[in-house]
C-alpha positions, 0 to 999 in steps of 0.5 A: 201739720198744716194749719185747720181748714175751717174758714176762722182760725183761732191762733194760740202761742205758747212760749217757755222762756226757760228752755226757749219751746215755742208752742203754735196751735191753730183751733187747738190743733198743735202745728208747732213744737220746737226750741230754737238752736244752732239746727233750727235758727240757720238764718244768716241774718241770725244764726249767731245771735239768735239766743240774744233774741230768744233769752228776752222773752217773747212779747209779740208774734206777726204774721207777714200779709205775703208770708208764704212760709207756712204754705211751703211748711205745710207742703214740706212736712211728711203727713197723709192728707188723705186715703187711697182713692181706691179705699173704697167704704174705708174709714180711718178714726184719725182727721186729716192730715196726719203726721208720718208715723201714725197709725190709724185704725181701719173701719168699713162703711155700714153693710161691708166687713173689713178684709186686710189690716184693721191698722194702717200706718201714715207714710206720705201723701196718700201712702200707707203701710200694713200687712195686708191691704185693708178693702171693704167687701159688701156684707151678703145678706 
């Protein structure tokens, strides 16, 4: 996921030296979940040295002021950032952005009724999937 968009940004990081999982949270929004390996630690520079690094223990972490990782991170993960512009009065009980996978539970705005799927599931971008279409149609009383 990327990072929150709220203007201050409260950065947690979590580090279990026994399995190596590294934990990052951004205002308590989990962003990262991960243990290094030979998949994952594919820098050349330290592929095959990266468990010497990692068995020490984590004292510290950086951010580089020209780092543009997490920006091509953000971009690179499957999430929903959003709905269809077309999904009129649709509300979702999710915040975005959502990881592919998810599935959301469909509501319509006060004065509409539901036609369609009550539950959409996250594909990318502002893509779904579902059984039938979700709209919103106005209440006729």
């Amino acid at each position: 996921l990327c990072p929150p968009t709220e203007a201050n940004k409260v950065w947690r990081f979590s580090y279990n030296q026994q399995t190596m999982n590294i934990k990052i949270f951004c205002n308590d929004v989990l962003l990262v979940d991960i243990a290094p390996s030979d998949d994952v630690c594919t820098n050349p520079a330290y592929s095959s040295n990266w468990r010497t690094y990692w068995t020490l223990g984590v004292t510290r972490m950086y951010f580089y002021p020209d780092d543009t990782v997490s920006k091509q991170f953000c971009t690179a993960l499957p999430v929903c950032v959003g709905l269809p512009a077309s999904w009129n009065e649709i509300n979702i009980d999710a915040t975005f952005p959502v990881v592919k996978g998810t599935v959301l539970t469909v509501t319509c705005d006060t004065g509409f009724q539901l036609s369609g799927s009550n539950e959409v599931t996250c594909g990318q971008g502002t893509n779904y999937n579902y059984e039938n279409e979700p709209t919103c149609v106005q209440n006729d009383w």
